[in-house]
N, C-alpha and C positions, 0 to 999 in steps of 0.2 A: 504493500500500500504506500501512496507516496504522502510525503508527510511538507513537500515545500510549496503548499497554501498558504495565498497571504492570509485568510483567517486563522488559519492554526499558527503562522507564525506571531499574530496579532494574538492569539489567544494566551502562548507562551507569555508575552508582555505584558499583559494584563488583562483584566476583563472587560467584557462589551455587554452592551447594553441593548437588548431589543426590543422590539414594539412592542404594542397592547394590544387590548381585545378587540377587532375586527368587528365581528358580530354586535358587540356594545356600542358602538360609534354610528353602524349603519342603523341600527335601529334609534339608537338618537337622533337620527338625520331624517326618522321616518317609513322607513322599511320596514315590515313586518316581518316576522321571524317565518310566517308561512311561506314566505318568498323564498326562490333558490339564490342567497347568497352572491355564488358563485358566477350565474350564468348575468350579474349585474356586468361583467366583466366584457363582455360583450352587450349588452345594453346601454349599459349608464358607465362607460369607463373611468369619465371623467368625476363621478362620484369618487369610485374607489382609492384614485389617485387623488384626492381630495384630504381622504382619511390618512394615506401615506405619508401625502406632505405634513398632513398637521403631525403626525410621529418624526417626522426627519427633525422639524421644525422644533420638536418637543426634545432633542437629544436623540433620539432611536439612533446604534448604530449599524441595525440590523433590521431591514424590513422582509417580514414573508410575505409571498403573495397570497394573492384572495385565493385560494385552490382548496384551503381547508377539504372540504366535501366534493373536489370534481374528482372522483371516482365514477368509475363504471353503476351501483349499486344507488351511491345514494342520489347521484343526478336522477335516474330512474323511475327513485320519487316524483320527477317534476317530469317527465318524459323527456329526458334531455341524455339520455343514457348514449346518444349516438352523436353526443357535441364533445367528449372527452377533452380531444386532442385541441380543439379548438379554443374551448375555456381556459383550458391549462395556457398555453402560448401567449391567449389574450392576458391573461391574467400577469404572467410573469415580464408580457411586457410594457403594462402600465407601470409596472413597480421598477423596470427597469429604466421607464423616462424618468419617472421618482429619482431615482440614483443619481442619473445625469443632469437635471436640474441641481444637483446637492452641491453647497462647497466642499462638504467635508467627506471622507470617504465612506459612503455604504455598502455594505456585506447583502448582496439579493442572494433569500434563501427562499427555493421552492417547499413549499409546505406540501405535506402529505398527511392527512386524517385515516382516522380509523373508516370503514368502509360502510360500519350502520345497520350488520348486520351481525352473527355472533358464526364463527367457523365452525365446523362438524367436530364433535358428533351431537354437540349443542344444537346448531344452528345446522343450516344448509348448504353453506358455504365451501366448497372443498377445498383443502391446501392448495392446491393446483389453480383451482377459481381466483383462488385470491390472490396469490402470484402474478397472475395473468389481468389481472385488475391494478395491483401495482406496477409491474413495467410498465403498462399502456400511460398510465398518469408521469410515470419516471421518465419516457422517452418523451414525451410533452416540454414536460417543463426543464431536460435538459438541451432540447433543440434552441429553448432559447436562454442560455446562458446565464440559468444560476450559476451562485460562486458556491452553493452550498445546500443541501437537501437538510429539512427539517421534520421527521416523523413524531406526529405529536398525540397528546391525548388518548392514548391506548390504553385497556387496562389488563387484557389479555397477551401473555409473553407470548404466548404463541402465533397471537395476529402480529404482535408488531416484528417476529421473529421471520417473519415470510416476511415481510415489508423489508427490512431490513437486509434480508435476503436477498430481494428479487432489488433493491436500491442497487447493492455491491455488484451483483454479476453485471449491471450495465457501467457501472463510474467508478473512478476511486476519488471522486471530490468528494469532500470534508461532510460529514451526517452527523446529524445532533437527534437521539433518539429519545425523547420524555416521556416518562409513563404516566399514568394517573392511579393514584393509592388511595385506600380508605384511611380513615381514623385510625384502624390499629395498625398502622404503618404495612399494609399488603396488597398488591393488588389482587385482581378478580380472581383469577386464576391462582391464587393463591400462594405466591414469591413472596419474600421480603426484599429490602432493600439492596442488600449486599450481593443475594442472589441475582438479583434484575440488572445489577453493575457489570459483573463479571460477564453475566450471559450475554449483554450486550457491547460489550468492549470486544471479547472473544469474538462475536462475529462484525466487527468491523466497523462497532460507531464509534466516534472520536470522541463527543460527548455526552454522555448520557445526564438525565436527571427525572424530575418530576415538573409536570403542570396539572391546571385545571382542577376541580374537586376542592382542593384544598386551599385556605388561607396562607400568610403567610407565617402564621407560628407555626402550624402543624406542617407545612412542608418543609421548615426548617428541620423538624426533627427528621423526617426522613431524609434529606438532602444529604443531612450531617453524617447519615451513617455511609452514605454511597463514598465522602471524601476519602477516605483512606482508600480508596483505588485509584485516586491521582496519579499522574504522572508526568511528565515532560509532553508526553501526546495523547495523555488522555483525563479528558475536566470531565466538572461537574455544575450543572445548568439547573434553572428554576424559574417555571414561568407562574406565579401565585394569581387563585382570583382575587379580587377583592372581595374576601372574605364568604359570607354565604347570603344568597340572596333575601330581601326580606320585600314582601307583597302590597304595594300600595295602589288602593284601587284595581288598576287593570297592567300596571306596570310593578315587572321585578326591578328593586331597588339595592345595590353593593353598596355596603357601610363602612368597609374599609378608608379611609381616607387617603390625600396624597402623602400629609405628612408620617401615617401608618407606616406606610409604605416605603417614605426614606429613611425611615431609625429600622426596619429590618435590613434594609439594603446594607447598611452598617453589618448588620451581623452575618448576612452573606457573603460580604467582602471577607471581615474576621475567620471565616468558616474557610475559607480557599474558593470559594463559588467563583465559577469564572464568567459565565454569560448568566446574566439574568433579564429577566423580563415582566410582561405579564400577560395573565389570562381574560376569564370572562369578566368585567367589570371596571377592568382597570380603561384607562383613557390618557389623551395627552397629559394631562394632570398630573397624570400620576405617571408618567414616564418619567415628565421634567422633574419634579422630586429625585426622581433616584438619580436624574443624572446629575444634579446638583452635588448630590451623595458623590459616585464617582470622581467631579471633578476634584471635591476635595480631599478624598481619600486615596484615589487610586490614579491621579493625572497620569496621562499620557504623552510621548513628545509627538507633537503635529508640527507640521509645515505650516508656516501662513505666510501671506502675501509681507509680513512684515521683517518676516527668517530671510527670506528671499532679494539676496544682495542686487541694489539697484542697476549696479556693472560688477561685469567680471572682469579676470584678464583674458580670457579665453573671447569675451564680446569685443572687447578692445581692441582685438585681434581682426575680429570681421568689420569691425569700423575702420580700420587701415585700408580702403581700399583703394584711394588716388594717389599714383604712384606716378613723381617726378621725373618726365624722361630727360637721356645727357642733353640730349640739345637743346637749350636756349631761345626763348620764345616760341616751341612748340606746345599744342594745347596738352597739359594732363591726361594719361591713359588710364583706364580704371582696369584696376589688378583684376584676375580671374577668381570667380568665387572660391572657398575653401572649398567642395565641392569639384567643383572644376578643376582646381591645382591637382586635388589627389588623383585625380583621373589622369591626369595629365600628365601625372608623374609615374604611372602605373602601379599606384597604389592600389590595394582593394578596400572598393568604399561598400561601408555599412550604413544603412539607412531603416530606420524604425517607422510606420505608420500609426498616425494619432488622428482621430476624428476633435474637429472644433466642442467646445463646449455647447449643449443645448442651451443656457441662459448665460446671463452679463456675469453669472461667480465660475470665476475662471483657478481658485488655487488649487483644487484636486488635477486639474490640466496640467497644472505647473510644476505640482509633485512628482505627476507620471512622468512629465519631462526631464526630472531631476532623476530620476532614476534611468531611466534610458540613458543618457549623457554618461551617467557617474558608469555603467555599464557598458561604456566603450563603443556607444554609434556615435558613427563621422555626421549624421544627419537625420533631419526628422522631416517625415513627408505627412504635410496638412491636407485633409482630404476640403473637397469643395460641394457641402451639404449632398455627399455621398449618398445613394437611393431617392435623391432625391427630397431627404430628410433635414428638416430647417434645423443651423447651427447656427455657431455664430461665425460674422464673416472669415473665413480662414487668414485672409490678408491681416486682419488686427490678429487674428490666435499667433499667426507668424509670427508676429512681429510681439508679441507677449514673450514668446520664447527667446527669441532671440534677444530681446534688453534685459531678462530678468533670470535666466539658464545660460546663457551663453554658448548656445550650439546651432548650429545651423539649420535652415531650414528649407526643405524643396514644398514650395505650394503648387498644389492642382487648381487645374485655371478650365475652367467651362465657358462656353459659350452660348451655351442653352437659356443663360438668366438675364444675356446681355446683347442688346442689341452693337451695332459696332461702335459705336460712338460710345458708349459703357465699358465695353474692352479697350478699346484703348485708355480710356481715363484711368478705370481701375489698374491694368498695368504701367501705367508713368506713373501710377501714386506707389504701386508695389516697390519699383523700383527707387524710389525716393525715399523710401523709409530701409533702405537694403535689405528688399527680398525680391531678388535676383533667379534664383532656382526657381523655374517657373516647369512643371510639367501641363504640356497642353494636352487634353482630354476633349471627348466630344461629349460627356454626361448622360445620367441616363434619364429616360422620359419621367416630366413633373405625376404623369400618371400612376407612376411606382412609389410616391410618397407622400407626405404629409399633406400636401392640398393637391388631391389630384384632378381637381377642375381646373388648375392654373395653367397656362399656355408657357411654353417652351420658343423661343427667340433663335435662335441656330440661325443668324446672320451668314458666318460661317461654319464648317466643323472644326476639327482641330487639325486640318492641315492648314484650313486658312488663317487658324490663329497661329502658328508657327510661322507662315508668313509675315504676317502683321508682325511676330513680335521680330523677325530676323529682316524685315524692315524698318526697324525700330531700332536694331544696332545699326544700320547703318546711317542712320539719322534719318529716316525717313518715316509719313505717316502711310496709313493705311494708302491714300490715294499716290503714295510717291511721292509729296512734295516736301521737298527737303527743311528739317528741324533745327532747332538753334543749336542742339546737341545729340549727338550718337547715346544710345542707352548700350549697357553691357549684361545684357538676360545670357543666362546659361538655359539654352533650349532645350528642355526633353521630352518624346515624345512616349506612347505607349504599342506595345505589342501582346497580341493574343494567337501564341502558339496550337490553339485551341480551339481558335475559329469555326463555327460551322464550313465558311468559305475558305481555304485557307487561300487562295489563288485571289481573291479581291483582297485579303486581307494581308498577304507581301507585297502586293501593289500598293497600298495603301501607305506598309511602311515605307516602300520604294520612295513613292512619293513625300514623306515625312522627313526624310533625311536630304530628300533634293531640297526642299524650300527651308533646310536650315535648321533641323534636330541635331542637339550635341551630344546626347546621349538617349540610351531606348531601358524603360522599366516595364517588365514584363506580367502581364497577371498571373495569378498564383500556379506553378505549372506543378504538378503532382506526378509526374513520369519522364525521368531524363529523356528514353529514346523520342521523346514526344518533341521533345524541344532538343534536341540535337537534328531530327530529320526536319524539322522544321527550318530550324539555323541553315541547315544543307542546302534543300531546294530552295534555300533564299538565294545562296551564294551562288546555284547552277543557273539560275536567273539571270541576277542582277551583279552576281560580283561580289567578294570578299563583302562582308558589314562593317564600314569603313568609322563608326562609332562605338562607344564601353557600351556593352550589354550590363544591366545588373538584372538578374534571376528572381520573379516573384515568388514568397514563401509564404508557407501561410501553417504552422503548424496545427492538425486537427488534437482534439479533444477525447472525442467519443465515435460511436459509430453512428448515433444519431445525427451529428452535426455534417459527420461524413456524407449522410444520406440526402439532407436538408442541404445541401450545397449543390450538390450531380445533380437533383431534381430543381431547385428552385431559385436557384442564380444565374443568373444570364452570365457566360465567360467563364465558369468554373467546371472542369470536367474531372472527375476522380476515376482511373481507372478500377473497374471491379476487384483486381488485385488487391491494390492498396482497402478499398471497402473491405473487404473481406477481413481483411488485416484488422481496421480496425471493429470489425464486430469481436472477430474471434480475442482480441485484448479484453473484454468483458471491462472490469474493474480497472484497469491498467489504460486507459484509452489513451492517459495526456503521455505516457513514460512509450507507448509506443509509437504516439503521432511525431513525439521530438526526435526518436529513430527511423522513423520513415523520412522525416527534411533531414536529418543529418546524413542517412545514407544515398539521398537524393542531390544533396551539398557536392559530400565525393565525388559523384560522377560526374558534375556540370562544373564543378571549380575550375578545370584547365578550359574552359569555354566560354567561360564569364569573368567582368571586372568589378562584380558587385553583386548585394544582396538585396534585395528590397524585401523586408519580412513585415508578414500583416496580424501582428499577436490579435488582435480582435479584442482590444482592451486587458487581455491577459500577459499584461507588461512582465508579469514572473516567470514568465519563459525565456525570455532575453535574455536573462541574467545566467540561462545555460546555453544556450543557444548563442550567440553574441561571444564566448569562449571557446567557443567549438571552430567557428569559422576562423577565427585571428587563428589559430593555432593551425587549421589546416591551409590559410593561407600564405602562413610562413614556411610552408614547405615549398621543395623545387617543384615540386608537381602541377601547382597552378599558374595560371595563370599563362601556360606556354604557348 
């Protein structure tokens, strides 16, 4: 099992702090509890995300999504039993804009409930049924990128033993398993504490505890006996309700209070408790109480926009860029980007992709950027509201990086948002504030995202905007009429070895490198010979590729992501090898995908001058990945 998650390594540090009760909020909002929850997720999204924000907002540093009950069994109830995969997805990716709006950094965990029914030879339910009920919810919500599965509220070992089960054979990200116990410290099925610790650590959850049912004095005592199975990688978790409901009029009432709730948090910190939270009854209120609790007790070191040195020497460096030539009243030439040198130099350049922040709190952006950098990339590529999906302008994220990290930055530049008279302004401001890496793209249709009624501008594509900009160095505007000044862009353009077409699509590069591409970043290729025979019949064509190739990567996860990429991205294509690969990883998905790019690395390093890798927000792959490549590019083998 791998153990280098940022939440476990967060866990190791200290404790985290997660939401509240779900269910309590939306029926404060008016919802009735006869309602499916869940299937609001697709109705009323912007409710749910509503409730999330008010927890991020409250301290949570851990939101699960609404998924509680989208099982097979108890959607059912609502005749929704044939919408699983759908709710689960919606749901994990309202919680996921949540995150991305957030300054500060959030742990998305997919929640998983009990099923609603009791398993044989009780109930109806067979081991196997229920299995088969868990994967289906587990491949959901890992297709879209939790950092972390939450199996909760169970009071039978043996249902949460299948859950817990059927979680591991598909991931090995991070599982926090909580049971629910009676008064005399047992649950249903009749474990104690100690036993339900072990049983569960044994098969592979990282944290185990209790929620639900119980207050928080009575789950203190049980909480307290599970500690003595701590470890370096394996805590102890607590999500309490506010205490036990009491009936006014036509509404259940939780009398627990906020301040209740901060003087235990006290004694769960005391206890070693590492994640705590709450259950049914608790609310913002009573989050921010306990985070209050945390800050004082248990502070953590964060990054803030104020840690964050206004210049570096490293920016200093890319500010040098007009450079005095010998002779004597000739105008200033501007140096070649850092970027450009290395290339230039036959270095091998590393480059890391960051999507713009969703709102104007940009320091979780600037931390991941801080780690990238301190992890050895030569550059960071900003994507340009990527899917479609509204960010903030990449031109400013640029340029965030570059004053405040000091490392460089290649932006993606569309032409879909801009008519031609916007392309050019936008790039003579890009280039004025020095951000010069400019990769030209043609973007993909507004129909693919966030407002898909809005109209697409494609003046040019992106061979025309490689023009525009390689008239631009030469002092020229779009119409050719000569500028008061030559701009200095480092043109790159994009290739897809992978093409439906492949014959429109080397003419295309054909094309891209006539009108002034300085270098090609390729989409994520997943099979050397794919992109070698592609490289070939370029050269039988067109002639040797007389620009640095850098090699798209994208290291996979799971086999669900594997799946959800070959079927439903446009330019990604996984050979059934590699799938297979990674279903048969089971648990192992992330420790196998970094061995399929690195054994794919091998083979393309004497054929490429660079790396373009696409972590998909999962920046703690770089940090092995990113030493893999330095090492094998110091060898004689590449680069020949």
């Amino acid at each position: 099992m791998q153990t280098h998650y940022p939440f476990l390594e967060r866990l190791r540090h200290g404790p985290l702090l997660c939401d509240g009760g779900m269910g309590t909020e939306l029926y404060a909002r008016g919802i009735s509890y006869e309602r499916c929850f869940e299937h609001l997720n697709l109705t009323n999204p912007e409710l749910i995300k509503s409730v999330h924000l008010d927890y991020v907002a409250a301290g949570a540093q851990i939101i699960e999504t609404n998924t509680f009950g989208a099982n097979r069994y108890r959607l059912a109830e609502h005749g929704l039993e044939d919408q699983v995969y759908e709710i689960n997805r919606a749901g994990a990716k309202i919680a996921r804009e949540v995150r991305d709006l957030s300054e500060q950094p959030i742990f998305l965990a997919g929640n998983i409930g009990p099923l609603g029914s009791p398993l044989a030879p009780i109930g109806k339910i067979q081991p196997d049924e229920a299995q088969t009920a868990f994967l289906e919810q587990t491949e959901a919500l890992l297709q879209s990128g939790v950092d972390l599965l939450i199996i909760e509220t169970m009071s039978d070992l043996t249902e949460m033993s299948e859950a817990l089960t059927a979680v591991r054979s598909l991931t090995d990200l991070p599982v926090v398993a909580l049971m629910t116990f009676g008064e005399d410290g047992t649950v249903t099925s009749g474990e104690d504490a100690p036993t339900v610790a072990r049983t569960l650590r044994d098969l592979g959850a990282n944290v185990v505890g209790v929620n639900c049912a119980m207050g928080p004095a009575s789950m203190f005592d049980v909480a307290q006996d599970m500690c003595a199975y701590t470890s370096e990688d394996f805590f102890i978790g607590v999500q309490p309700n506010a205490g036990l409901p009491r009936r006014v009029g036509n509404r259940f009432i939780y009398v627990s209070t906020p301040e209740y709730f901060a003087d235990y948090t006290r004694r769960f910190l005391k206890a070693g408790i590492r994640m705590i939270g709450g259950c049914c009854g608790t609310t913002p209120r009573h989050i921010s109480a306990m985070h209050d609790v945390l800050t004082e007790l248990a502070p953590t070191t964060t990054i803030t926009t104020d840690l964050i040195p206004a210049s570096t020497p490293t920016l200093e460096a890319l500010r040098e860029r007009i450079q005095e030539t010998a002779t004597a009243g000739t105008p200033a030439q501007p140096a070649p980007t850092h970027v450009a040198q290395l290339l230039q130099d036959g270095k091998f350049v590393i480059s890391i992709e960051m999507s713009p922040p969703r709102s104007v709190k940009f320091t979780r952006f600037l931390q991941n950027a801080i780690l990238i950098r301190d992890s050895g990339a030569d550059a960071i590529n900003i994507t340009d509201n990527a899917m479609a999906r509204v960010r903030m302008n990449n031109v400013a994220a640029a340029r965030l990086i570059q004053q405040n990290v000091g490392i460089e930055t290649i932006v993606h530049f569309t032409p879909r948002d801009r008519n031609l008279m916007a392309v050019q302004s936008d790039v003579i401001g890009a280039h004025a504030t020095e951000i010069r890496n400019i990769l030209a793209i043609t973007g993909d249709p507004p129909s693919h995202g966030d407002f898909p009624n809005s109209t697409g501008i494609w003046d040019v594509d992106s061979i025309g905007l490689i023009s525009i900009l390689h008239n631009l160095n030469l002092g020229l505007d779009g119409n050719r009429r000569k500028l008061a000044a030559a701009s200095s862009f480092f043109i790159g353009c994009a290739a897809n070895p992978v093409a439906p077409d492949l014959d429109v699509e080397m003419e295309r590069l054909h094309r891209k490198i006539e009108n002034g591409a300085r270098y090609i970043m390729t989409q994520p290729v997943f099979a050397a010979e794919t992109f070698l025979s592609y490289k070939q019949n370029y050269e039988n064509r067109y002639g040797q590729i007389p620009i640095p190739i850098l090699i798209g990567l994208q290291p996979l996860h799971s086999y669900q992501q594997a799946e959800k990429f070959h079927n439903e991205v446009p330019g990604i294509v996984i050979p059934t090898e590699i799938r297979n690969r990674m279903r048969e990883a089971g648990d192992t998905g992330s420790t196998v995908g970094l061995d399929i790019i690195k054994e794919l690395f091998d083979n393309l390093a004497p054929a490429v001058q660079g790396a373009y890798i696409m972590p998909l927000d999962r920046y703690e792959l770089i940090t092995e990945l990113i030493p893999y490549i330095r090492q094998r590019t110091q060898s004689p083998y590449a680069r020949t």
